[in-house]
DRENSE-136033 format. One line per 3 residues: number of its first residue (from 1); their letters; for each residue x, y, z of N, C-alpha, C, CB. Coordinates in steps of 0.1 Angstrom, whole numbers. Glycine has a CB too. Example, Ala and Ser with C-alpha at 12.3 -4.5 7.8 and 13.67 -1.06 7.14 Angstrom:
2
1) as) 132:-57:78:123:-45:78:132:-33:78:113:-45:90 | 128:-22:71:137:-11:71:129:0:79:141:-6:57
//
This chain:
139
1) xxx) -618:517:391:-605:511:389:-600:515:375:-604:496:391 | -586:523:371:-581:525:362:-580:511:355:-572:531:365 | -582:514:338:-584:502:329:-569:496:331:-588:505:313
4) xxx) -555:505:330:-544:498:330:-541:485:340:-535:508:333 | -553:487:349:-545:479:363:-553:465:366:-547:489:379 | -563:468:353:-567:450:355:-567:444:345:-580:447:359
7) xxx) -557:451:335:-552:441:323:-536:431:326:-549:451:309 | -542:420:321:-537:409:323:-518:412:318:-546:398:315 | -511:415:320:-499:415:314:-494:404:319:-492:426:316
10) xxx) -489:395:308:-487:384:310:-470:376:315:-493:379:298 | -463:388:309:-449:383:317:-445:387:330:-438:387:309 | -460:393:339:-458:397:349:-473:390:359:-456:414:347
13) xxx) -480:385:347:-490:381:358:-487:365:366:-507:381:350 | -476:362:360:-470:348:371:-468:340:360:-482:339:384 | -454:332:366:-447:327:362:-457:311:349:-438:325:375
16) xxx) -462:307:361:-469:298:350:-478:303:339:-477:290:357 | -486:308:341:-488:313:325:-480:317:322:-496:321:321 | -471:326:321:-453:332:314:-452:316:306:-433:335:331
19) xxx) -451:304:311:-444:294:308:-454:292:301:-438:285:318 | -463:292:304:-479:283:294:-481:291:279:-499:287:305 | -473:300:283:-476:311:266:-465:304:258:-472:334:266
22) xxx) -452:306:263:-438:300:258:-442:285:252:-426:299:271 | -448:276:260:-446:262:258:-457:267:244:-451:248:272 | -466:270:247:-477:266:233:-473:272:221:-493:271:234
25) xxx) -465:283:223:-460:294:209:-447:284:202:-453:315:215 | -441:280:213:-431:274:209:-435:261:210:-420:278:217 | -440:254:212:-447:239:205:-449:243:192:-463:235:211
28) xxx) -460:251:194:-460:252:174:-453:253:167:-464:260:168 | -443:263:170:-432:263:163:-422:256:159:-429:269:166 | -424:248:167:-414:232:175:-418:225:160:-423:221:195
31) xxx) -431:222:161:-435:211:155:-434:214:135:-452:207:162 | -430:229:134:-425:232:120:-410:232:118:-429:246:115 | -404:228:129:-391:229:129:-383:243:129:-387:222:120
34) xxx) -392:255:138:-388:265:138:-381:268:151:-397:272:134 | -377:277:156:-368:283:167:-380:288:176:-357:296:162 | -376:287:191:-385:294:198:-384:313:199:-382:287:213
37) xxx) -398:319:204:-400:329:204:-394:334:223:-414:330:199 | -388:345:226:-394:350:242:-398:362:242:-384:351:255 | -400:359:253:-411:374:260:-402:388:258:-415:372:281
40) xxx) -407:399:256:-404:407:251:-412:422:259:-406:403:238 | -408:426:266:-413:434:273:-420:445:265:-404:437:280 | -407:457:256:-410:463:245:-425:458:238:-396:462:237
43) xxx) -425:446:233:-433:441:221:-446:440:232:-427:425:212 | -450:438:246:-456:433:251:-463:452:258:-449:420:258 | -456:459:255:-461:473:258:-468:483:245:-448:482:265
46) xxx) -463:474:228:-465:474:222:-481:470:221:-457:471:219 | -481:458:228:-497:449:230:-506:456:238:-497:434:237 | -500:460:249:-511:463:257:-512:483:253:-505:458:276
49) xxx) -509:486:248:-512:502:241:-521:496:232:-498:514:233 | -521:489:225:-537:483:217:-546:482:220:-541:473:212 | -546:471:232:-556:463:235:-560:477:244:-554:447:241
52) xxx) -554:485:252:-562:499:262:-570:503:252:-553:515:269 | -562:507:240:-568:518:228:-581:511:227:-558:521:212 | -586:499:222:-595:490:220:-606:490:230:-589:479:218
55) xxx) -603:487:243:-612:486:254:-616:498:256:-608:480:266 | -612:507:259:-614:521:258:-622:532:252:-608:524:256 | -615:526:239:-629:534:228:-636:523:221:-623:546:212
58) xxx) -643:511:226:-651:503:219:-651:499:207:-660:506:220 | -636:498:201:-636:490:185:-632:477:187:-625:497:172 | -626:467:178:-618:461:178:-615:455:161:-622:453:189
61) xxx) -603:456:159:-592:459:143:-576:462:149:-597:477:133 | -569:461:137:-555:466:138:-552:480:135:-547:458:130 | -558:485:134:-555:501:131:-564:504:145:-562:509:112
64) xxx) -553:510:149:-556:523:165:-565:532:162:-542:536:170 | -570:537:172:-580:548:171:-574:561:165:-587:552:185 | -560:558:167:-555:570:164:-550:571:145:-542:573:176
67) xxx) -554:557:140:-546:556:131:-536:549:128:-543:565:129 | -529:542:140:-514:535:138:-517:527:138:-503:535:144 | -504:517:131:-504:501:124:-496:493:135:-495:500:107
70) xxx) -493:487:135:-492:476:146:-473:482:147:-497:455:137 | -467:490:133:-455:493:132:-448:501:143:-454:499:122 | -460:515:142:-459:523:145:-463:526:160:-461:527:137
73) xxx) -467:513:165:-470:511:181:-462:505:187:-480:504:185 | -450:492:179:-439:490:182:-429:501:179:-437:479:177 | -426:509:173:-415:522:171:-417:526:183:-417:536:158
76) xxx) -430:531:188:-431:540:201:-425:533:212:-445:544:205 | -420:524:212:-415:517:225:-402:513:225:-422:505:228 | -392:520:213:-380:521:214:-377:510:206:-375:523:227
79) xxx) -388:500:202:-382:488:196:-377:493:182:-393:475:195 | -370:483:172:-364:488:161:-369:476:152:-348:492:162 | -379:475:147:-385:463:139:-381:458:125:-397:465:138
82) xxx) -374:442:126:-370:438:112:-383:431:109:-355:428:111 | -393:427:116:-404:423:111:-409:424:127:-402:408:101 | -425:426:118:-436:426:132:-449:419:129:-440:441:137
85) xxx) -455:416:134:-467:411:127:-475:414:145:-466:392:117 | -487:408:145:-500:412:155:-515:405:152:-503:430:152 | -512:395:164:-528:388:164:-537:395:171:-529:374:172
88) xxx) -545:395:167:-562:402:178:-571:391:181:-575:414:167 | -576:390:192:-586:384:192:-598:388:205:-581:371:191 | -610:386:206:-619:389:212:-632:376:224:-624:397:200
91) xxx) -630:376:231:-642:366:237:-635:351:244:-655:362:222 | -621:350:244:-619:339:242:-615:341:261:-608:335:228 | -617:328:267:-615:330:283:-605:332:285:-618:321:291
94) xxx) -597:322:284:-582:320:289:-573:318:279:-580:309:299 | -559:316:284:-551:311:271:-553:297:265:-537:311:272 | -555:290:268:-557:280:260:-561:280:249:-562:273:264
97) xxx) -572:284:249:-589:288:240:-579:299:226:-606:303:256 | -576:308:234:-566:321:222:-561:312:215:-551:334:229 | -551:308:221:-539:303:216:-544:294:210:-527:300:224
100) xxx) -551:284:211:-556:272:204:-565:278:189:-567:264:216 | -570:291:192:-584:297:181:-569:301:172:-599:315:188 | -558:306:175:-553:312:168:-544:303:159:-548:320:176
103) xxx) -538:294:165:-530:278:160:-543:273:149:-528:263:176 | -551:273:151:-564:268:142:-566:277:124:-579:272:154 | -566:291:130:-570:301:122:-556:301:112:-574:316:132
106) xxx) -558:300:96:-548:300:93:-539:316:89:-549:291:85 | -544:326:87:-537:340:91:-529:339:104:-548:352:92 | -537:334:117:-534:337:126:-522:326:133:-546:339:132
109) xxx) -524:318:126:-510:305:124:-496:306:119:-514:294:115 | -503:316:105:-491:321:95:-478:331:104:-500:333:81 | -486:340:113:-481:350:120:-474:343:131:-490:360:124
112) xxx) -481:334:137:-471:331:147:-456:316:144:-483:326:159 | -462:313:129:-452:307:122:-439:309:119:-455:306:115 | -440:325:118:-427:337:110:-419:329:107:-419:350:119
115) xxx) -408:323:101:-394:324:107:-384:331:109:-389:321:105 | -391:342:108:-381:354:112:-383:357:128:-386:368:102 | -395:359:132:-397:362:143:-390:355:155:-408:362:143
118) xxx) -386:364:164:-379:362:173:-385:363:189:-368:370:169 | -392:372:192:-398:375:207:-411:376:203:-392:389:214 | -419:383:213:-434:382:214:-438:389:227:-439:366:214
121) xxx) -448:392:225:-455:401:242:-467:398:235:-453:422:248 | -473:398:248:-488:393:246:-496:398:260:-488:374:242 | -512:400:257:-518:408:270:-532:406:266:-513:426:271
124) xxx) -539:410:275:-552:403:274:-556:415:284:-554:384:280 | -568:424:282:-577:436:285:-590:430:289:-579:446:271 | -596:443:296:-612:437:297:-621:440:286:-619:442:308
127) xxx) -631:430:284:-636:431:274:-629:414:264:-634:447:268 | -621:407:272:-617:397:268:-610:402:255:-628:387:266 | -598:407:254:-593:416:239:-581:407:246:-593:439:237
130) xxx) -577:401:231:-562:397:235:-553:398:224:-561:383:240 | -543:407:228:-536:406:213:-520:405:217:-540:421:202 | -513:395:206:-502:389:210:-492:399:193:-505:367:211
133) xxx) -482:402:201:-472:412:191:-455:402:189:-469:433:202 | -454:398:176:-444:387:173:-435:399:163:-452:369:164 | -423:394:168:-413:403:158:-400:400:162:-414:419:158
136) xxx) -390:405:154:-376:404:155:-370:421:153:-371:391:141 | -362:421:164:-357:434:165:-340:436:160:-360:439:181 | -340:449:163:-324:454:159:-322:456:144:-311:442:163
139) x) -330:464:139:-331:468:121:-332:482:123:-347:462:110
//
């Protein structure tokens, strides 16, 4: 089975999780008195060209095998980034567990704090690789 086809893309793998990512990114955010994030297709093709690159050639980091920064993986998808930022993470089952390790972790809190940030894609590979891409576009 090609790797593309059993990664989890999450604004397509059903509606309730869709809603289960939203409520917890935007809880958090809620509770700093920030604005909610949505789903973002662009940013979420941004995620999953990582997380392949990752499962694929056995690393896991923010720099691509090929060299590119979390920037230049959002450019390739036509997005136009006023800010971007990019969680990683590895081993964690479901969303709860991510999202919860990540709300915990304070780098990984800071990023999903932004207030700049506006949308989000997020995707989960085999090998348990999940990485969630937060930014604000039109720059």
């Amino acid at each position: 089975m090609r790797l593309a086809l059993v990664i989890c893309v999450l604004l397509t793998c059903g509606a309730a999780q869709a809603q289960q990512v939203r409520q917890m990114l935007n809880g958090a955010r809620a509770e700093q008195g920030l604005g909610p994030v949505e789903a973002s297709p662009r940013l979420e093709s941004a995620a999953m060209a990582h997380a392949v690159d990752m499962a694929q050639n056995g690393f896991f980091g923010h720099e691509g095998s090929d060299g590119s920064d979390v920037g230049a993986r959002v450019r390739e998808t036509g997005y136009r980034p006023c800010i971007v930022a990019e969680n990683i993470a590895q081993g964690q089952a479901d969303l709860v567990e991510v999202l919860g390790d990540w709300v915990a972790s304070p780098s990984h809190r800071a990023n999903i704090l932004l207030p700049e940030v506006t949308e989000y894609g997020l995707v989960k590979a085999p090998g348990e690789i999940w990485v969630l891409v937060l930014g604000r576009g039109g720059c």
